[in-house]
C-alpha positions in Angstrom: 3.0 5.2 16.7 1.4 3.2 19.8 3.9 3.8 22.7 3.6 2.7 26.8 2.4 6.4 27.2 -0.2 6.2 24.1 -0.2 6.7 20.1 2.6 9.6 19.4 2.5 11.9 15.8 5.6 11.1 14.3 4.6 12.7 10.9 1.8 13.8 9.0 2.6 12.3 5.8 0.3 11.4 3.1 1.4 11.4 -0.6 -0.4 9.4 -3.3 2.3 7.5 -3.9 2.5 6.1 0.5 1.1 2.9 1.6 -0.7 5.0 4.0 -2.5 6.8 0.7 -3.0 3.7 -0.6 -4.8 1.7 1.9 -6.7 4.9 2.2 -7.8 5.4 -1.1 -8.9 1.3 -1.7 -11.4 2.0 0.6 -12.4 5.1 -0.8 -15.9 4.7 -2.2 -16.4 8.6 -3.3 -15.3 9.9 -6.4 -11.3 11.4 -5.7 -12.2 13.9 -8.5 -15.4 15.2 -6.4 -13.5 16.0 -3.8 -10.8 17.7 -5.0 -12.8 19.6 -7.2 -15.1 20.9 -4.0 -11.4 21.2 -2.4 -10.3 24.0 -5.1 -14.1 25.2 -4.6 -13.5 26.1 -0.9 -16.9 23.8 -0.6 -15.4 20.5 0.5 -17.7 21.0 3.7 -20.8 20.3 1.7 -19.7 17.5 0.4 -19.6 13.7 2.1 -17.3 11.0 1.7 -18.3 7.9 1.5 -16.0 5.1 2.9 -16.5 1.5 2.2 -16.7 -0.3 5.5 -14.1 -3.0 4.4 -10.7 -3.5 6.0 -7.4 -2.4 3.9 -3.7 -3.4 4.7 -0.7 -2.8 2.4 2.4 -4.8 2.4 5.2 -3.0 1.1 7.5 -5.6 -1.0 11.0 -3.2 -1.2 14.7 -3.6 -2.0 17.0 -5.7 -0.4 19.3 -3.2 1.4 16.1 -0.6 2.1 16.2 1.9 3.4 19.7 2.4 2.6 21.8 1.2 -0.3 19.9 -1.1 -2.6 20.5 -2.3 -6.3 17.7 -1.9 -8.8 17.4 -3.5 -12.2 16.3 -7.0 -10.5 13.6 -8.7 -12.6 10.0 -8.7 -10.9 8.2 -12.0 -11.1 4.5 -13.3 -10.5 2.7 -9.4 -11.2 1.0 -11.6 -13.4 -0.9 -13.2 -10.7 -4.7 -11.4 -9.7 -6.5 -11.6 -6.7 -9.9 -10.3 -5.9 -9.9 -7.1 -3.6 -6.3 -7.3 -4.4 -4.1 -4.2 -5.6 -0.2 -3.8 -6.8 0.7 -0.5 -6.8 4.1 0.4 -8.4 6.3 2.6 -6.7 10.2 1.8 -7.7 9.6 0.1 -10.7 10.6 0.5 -14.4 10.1 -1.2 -17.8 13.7 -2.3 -19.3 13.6 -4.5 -22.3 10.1 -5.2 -21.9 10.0 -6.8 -18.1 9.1 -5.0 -15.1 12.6 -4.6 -12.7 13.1 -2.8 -9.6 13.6 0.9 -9.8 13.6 2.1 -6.1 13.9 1.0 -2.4 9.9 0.8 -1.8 9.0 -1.6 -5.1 5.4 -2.9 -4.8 2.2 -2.1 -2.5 0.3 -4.8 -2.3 -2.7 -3.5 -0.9 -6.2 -5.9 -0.1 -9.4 -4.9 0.8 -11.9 -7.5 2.8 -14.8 -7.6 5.1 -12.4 -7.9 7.8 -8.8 -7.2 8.9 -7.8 -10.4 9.2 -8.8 -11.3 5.7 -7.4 -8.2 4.2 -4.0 -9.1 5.7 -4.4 -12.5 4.5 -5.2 -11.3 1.2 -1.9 -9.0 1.1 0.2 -11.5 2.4 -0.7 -14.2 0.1 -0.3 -11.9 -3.2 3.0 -10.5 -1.8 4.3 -14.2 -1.1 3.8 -15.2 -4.9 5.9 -11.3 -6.0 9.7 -12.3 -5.8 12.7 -10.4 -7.3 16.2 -10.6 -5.7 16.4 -9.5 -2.5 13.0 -8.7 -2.2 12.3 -7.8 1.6 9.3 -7.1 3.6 7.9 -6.6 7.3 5.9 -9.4 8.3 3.8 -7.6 11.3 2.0 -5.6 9.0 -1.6 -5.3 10.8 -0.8 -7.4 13.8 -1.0 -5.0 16.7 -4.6 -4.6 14.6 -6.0 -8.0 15.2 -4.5 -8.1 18.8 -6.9 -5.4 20.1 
């Protein structure tokens, strides 16, 4: 976090399944496997990863009532919808009679890639925009204090 007094390590906290993983992983241009593999090997100094030089930003679409109480079972509509550079990750979701509902407080990634920051916020924002379910919530700053510096 970016305080008066400088950035301060809240956590280190980097699952698969986190936004942070996520915008992380879009702009992974090595192979995962590779690297895991020379991980387990006890050689993953020999090996390079390769980043694409693109921006990423992920908008997390989540329950209304996150982080506390929510409901789940909403319908989810407009996954249909594609974008290039575009990716929806599903986090608290479920199939239930055949449609896609909400299954948790964080529901959808929406995560962009772009040449720049700006665009791969833009990009985010306007997949995330045509995603609705009841309730449906998200922070709208998302990669602001980015384009300001």
């Amino acid at each position: 976090m970016v305080t008066a007094d400088g950035p301060k390590v809240l956590e280190f906290n980097c699952r698969f399944g986190d936004p942070e993983t996520q915008v992380l992983l879009t702009r992974l241009e090595s192979d995962l496997v590779d690297l895991l593999e020379a991980t387990i090997d006890g050689q993953l100094a020999g090996v390079e990863a390769r980043w694409k030089t693109e921006s990423a930003v992920c908008v997390v679409l989540a329950s209304g009532g996150y982080p506390g109480s929510y409901a789940s079972g909403k319908p989810i509509t407009g996954l249909d919808q594609s974008a290039d550079g575009v990716t929806v990750f599903h986090a608290g979701t479920r199939e239930e009679n055949g449609r896609i509902v909400t299954a948790g407080g964080r529901v959808l990634g929406v995560t962009a890639l772009a040449g720049d920051l700006a665009a791969a916020r833009q990009r985010a924002y306007a997949v995330a925009a045509g995603i609705d379910f009841e309730g449906r919530q998200f922070r709208r700053d998302i990669a602001v204090k980015g384009l300001s510096t």
